[in-house]
C-alpha positions as CSV (number, residue, x, y, z in Angstrom):
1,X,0.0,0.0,0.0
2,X,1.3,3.6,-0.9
3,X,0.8,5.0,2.5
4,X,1.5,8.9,1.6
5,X,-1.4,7.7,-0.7
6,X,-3.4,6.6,1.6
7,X,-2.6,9.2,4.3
8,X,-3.8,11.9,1.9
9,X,-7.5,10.0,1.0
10,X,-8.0,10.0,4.7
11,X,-7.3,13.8,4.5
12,X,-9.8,14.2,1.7
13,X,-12.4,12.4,4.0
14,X,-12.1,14.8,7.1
15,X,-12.4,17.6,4.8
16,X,-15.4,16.1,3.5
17,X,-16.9,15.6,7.0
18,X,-16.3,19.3,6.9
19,X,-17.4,20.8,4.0
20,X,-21.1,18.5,4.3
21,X,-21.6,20.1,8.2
22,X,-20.6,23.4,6.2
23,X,-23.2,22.6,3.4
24,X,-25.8,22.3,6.2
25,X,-25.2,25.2,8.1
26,X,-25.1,27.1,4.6
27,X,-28.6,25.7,3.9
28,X,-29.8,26.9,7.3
29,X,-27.8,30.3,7.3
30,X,-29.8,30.7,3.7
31,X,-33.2,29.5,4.9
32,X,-33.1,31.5,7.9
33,X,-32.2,34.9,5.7
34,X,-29.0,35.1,8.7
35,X,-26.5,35.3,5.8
36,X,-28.6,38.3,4.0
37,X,-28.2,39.9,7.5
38,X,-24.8,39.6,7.9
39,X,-24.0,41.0,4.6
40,X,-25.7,44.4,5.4
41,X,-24.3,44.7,9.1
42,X,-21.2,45.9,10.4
43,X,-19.5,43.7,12.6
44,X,-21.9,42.6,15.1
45,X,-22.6,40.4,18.5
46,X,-24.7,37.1,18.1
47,X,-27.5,39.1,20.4
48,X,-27.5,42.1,17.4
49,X,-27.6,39.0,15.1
50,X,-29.9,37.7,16.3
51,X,-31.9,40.5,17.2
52,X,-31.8,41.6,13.7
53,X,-32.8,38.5,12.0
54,X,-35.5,37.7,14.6
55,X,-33.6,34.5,15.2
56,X,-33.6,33.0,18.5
57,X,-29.9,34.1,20.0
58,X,-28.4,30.3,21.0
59,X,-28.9,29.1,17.9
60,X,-27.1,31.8,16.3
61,X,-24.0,31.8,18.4
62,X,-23.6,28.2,17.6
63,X,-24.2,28.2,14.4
64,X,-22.3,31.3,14.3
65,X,-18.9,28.5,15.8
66,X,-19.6,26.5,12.6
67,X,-19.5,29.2,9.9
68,X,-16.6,30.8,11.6
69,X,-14.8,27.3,12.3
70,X,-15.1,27.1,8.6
71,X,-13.2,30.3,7.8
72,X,-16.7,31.7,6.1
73,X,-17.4,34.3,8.9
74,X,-14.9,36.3,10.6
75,X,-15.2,36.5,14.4
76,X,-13.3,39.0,17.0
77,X,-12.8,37.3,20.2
78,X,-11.3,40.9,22.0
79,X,-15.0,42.2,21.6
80,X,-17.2,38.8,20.3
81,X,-18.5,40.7,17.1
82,X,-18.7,38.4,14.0
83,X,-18.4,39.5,10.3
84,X,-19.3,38.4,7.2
85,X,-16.4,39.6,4.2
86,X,-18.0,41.0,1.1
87,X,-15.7,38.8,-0.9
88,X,-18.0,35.8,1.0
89,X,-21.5,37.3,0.6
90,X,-20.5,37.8,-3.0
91,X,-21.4,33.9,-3.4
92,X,-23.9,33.7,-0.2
93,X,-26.7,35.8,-0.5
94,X,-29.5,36.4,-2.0
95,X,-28.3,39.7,-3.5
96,X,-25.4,37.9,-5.4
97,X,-27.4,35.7,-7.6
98,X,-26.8,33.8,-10.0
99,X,-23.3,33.4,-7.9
100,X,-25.7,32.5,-4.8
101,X,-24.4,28.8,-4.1
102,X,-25.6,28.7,-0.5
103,X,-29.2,28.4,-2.3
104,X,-27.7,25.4,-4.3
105,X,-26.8,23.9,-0.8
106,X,-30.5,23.2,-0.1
107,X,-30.4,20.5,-1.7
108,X,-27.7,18.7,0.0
109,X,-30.1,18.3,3.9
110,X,-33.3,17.8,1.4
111,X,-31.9,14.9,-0.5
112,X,-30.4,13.7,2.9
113,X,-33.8,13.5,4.3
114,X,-35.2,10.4,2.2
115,X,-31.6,8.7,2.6
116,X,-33.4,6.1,4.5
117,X,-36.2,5.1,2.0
118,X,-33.2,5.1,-1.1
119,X,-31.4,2.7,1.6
120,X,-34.2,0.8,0.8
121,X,-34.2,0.9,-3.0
122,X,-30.9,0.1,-3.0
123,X,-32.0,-3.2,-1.0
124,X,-35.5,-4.2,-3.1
125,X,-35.3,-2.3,-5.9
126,X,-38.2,0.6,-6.5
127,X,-37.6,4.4,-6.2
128,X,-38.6,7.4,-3.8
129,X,-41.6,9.0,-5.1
130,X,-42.1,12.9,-5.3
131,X,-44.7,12.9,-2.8
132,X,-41.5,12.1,-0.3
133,X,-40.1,15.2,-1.1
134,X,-41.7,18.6,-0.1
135,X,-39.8,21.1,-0.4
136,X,-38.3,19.8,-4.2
137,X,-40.7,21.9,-5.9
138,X,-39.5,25.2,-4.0
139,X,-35.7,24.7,-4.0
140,X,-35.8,23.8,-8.0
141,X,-37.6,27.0,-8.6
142,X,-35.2,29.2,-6.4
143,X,-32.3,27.3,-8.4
144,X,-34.5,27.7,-11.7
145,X,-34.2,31.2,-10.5
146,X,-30.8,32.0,-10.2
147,X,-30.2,30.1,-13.7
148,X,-33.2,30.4,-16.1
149,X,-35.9,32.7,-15.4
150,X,-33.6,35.8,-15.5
151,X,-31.8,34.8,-18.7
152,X,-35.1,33.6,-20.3
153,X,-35.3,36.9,-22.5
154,X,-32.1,38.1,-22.6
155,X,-30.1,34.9,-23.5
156,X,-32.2,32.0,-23.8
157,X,-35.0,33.0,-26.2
158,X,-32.4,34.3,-28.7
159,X,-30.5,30.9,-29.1
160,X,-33.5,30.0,-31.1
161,X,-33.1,32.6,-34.8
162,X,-36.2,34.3,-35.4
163,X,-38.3,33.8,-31.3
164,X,-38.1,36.9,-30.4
165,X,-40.1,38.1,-33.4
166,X,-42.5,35.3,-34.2
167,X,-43.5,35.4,-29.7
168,X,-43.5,39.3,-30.8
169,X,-46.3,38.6,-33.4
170,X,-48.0,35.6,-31.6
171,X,-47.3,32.0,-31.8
172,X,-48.6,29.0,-29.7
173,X,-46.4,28.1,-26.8
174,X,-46.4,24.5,-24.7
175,X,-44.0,24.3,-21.7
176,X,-44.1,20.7,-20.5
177,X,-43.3,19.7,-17.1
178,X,-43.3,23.7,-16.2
179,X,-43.6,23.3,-12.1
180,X,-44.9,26.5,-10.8
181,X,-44.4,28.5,-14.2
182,X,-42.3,31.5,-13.3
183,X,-41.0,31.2,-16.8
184,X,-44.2,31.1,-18.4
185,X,-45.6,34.1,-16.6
186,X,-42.1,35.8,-17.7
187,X,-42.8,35.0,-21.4
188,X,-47.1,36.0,-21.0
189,X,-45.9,39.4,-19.4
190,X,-43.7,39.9,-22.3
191,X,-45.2,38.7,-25.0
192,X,-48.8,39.5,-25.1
193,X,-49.8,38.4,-28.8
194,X,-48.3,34.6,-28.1
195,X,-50.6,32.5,-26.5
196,X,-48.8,30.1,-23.5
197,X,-49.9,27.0,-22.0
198,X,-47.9,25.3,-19.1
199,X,-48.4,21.4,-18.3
200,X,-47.1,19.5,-15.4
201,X,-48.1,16.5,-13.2
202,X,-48.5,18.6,-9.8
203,X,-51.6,20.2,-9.0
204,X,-49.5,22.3,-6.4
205,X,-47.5,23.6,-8.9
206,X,-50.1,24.5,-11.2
207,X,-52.1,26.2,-9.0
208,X,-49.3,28.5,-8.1
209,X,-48.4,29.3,-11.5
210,X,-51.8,29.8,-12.2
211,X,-52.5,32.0,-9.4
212,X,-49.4,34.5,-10.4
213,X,-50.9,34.7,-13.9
214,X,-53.9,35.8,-12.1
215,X,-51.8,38.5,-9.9
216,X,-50.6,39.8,-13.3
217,X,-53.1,39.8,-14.6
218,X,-52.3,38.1,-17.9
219,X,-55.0,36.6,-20.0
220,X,-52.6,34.6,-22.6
221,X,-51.6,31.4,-20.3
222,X,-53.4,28.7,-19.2
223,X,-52.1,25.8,-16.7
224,X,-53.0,22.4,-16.1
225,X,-52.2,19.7,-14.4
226,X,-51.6,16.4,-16.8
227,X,-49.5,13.8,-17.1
228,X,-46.8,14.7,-20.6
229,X,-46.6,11.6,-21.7
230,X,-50.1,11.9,-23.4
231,X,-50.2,15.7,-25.0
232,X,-52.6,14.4,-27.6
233,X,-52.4,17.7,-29.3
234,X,-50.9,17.3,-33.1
235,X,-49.5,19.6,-35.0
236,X,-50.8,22.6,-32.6
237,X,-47.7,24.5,-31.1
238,X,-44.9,26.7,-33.1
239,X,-42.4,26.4,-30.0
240,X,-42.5,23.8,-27.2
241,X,-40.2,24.4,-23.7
242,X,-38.7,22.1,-21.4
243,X,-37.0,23.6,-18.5
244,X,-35.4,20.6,-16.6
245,X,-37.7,17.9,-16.8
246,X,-37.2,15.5,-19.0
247,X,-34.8,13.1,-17.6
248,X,-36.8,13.1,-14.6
249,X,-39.8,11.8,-16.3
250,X,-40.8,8.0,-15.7
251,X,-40.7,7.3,-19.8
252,X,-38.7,10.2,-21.6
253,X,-39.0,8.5,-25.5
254,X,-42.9,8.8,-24.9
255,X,-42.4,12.5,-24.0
256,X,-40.3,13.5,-26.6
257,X,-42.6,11.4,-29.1
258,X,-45.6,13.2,-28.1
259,X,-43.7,16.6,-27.8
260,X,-42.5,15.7,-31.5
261,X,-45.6,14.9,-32.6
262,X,-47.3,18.4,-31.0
263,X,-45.4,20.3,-33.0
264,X,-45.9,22.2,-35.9
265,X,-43.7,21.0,-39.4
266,X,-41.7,24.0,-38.8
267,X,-42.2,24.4,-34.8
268,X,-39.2,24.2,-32.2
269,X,-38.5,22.5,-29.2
270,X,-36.2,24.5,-26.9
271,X,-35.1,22.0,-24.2
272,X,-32.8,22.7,-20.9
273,X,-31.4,20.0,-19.4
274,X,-28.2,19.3,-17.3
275,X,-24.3,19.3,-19.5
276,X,-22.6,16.3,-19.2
277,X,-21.2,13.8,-21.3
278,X,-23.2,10.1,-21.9
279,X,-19.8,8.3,-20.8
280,X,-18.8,8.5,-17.1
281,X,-15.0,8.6,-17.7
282,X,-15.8,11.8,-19.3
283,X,-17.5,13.0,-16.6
284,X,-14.5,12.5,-14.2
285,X,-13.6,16.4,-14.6
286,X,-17.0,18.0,-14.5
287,X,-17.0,20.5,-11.6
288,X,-20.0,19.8,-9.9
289,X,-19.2,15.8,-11.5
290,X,-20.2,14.4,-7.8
291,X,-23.0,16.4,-6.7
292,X,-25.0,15.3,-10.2
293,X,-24.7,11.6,-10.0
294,X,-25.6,12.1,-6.6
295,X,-28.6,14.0,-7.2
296,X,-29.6,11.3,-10.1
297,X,-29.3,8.6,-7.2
298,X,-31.3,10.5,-4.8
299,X,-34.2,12.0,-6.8
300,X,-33.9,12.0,-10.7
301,X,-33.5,8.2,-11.2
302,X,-35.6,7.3,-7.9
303,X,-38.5,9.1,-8.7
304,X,-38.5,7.8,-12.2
305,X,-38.4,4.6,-11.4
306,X,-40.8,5.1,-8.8
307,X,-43.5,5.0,-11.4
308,X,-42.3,1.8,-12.8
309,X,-40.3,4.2,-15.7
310,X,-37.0,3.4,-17.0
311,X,-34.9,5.8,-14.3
312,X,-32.9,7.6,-17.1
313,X,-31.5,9.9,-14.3
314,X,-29.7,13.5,-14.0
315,X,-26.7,12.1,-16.4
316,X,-28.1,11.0,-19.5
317,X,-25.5,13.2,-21.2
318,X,-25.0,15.1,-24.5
319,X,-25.1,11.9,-26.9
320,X,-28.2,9.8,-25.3
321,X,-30.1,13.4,-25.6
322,X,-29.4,14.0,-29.4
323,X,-30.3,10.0,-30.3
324,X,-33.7,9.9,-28.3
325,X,-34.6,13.5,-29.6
326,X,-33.3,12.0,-33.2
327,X,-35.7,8.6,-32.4
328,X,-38.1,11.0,-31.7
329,X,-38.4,12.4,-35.0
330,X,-36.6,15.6,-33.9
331,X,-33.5,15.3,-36.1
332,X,-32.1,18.9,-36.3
333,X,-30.5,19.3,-32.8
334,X,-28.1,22.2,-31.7
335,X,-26.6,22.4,-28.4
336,X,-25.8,26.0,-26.8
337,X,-23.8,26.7,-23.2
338,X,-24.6,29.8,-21.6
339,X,-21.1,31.5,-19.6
340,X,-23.2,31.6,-16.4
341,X,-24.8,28.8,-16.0
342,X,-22.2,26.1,-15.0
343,X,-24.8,23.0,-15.0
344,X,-27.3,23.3,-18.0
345,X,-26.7,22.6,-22.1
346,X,-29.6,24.6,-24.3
347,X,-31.2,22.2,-27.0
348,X,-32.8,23.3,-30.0
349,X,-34.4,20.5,-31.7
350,X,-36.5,20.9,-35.1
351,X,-38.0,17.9,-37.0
């Protein structure tokens, strides 16, 4: 055995003992808005902390020992005032998004908190079904948030040649497995002629689409609660959207068939879905490599197979996309990266 070898894996493991209690009290720090109050105080006592969040002191002051035992906030022992650097909160708060990774870090305690029932799965088989995971739906649209609602009109909708001015003049739009529709309402706000309709297997989410639609009072998008793999609508939309969903779904050939099959001759499906290559050796060197698989094992792939589908998971990569879109009868595929958003690949797939 090459003990210097060995002596430096062990390293590697207490640092990642470390850096998963800091990934926890990130989450918390991010939930609990402490890190957005940091970054507009001066240096400050846990009781002004505290005091200023509305956070019950104790709590703070330990929790205060982790984030400065991790070198993320700066702490004074002559007078016991604590500090968050600017060159910290510049990836920490809400203010910095899309830099924000302590909203990333949500998902790290969320997908830790059905480790049990995929203990299970890994034992008999099965997956974890969404209903076991409550707060998915919230964290994916704050991450959605950071990534693709505010580049939807400034970078995303011009990959494709011509949107801008055909949604201008009024097209038919489908976003399939849209969640709670913040891009949809984006795209109704600013483009009044085109007519949008969002589809998606939660009634939760729907509603709360639907009900900002109603707050803005937009009359061109419908919502509804369906399951994708049966649009049964031929031939009836120019552009159809999918922001994130479709390796998740439990048979992802029948959803790009049907999404194929509702478009027009000349329509285009704009999909978003994570970067990564189809072979894992190549996927040795992708920064956030790790966190992806393990994201496919804990939700993607569970929840997929949890409907008896075929568990495709988070890393179908590059080369399975472009053959099922191709089996699909959506030939004509492009692939875009956008320079701030580390984990998605832009699709734009014509028959």
């Amino acid at each position: 055995m090459d003990q210097a070898r060995a002596e430096a894996f062990g390293d590697r493991m207490v640092e990642t003992l470390n850096a998963g209690s800091l990934a926890l009290m990130t989450s918390i720090g991010h939930r609990t808005g402490l890190l957005d109050t940091m970054a507009g105080l001066t240096p400050s006592t846990s009781q002004q902390i505290a005091d200023t969040s509305g956070m019950n002191e104790r709590y703070v002051r330990e929790w205060l020992g982790a984030m400065v035992a991790a070198r993320v906030i700066e702490y004074q022992p002559d007078d016991g005032k604590y500090s968050l650097p600017e060159e910290h909160a510049a990836f920490l708060t809400r203010d910095a998004a899309p830099d924000n990774v302590a909203a990333f870090l949500q998902y790290i305690p969320l997908l830790g908190s059905v480790e049990d029932s995929i203990i299970e799965c890994f034992k008999n088989g099965g997956g974890v079904p969404y209903a076991e995971f409550p707060r998915f739906q919230e964290v994916m649209a704050e991450d959605s948030g950071q990534t693709v609602v505010p580049a939807l009109l400034s970078h995303i909708v011009p990959l494709v040649p011509g949107l801008q001015d055909a949604l201008t003049k009024g097209i038919d739009v489908l976003d399939v497995g849209c969640g709670s529709g913040r891009a949809l309402n984006i795209m109704a706000l600013e483009y009044p002629n085109s007519r949008f309709t969002g589809f998606d297997l939660s009634d939760e989410a729907t509603a709360i689409g639907r009900c900002q639609a109603e707050e803005n009072g937009v009359t061109n998008l419908v919502f509804e609660a369906r399951d994708v793999t049966k649009l049964g609508t031929p031939k009836q939309y120019d552009l159809i959207t999918a922001f994130d969903a479709i390796h998740d779904q439990a048979n992802p050939a029948s959803v790009l068939a049907g999404i194929s099959d509702a478009l027009k001759d000349d329509g285009v499906f704009l999909m978003q879905d994570i970067a990564a290559s189809s072979e894992l050796h190549e996927n040795i060197d992708n920064t956030i490599g790790t966190f992806l698989y393990a994201i496919s094992v804990m939700h993607c792939m569970t929840v997929s197979l949890a409907l008896d589908g075929t568990g495709l998971g988070t890393m179908w990569g590059e080369a399975t996309a472009r053959e099922m879109l191709s089996d699909a009868g959506l030939s004509r595929v492009d692939v875009n990266r956008l320079d701030h958003d580390l984990q998605n690949a832009y699709y734009i797939a014509r028959k």
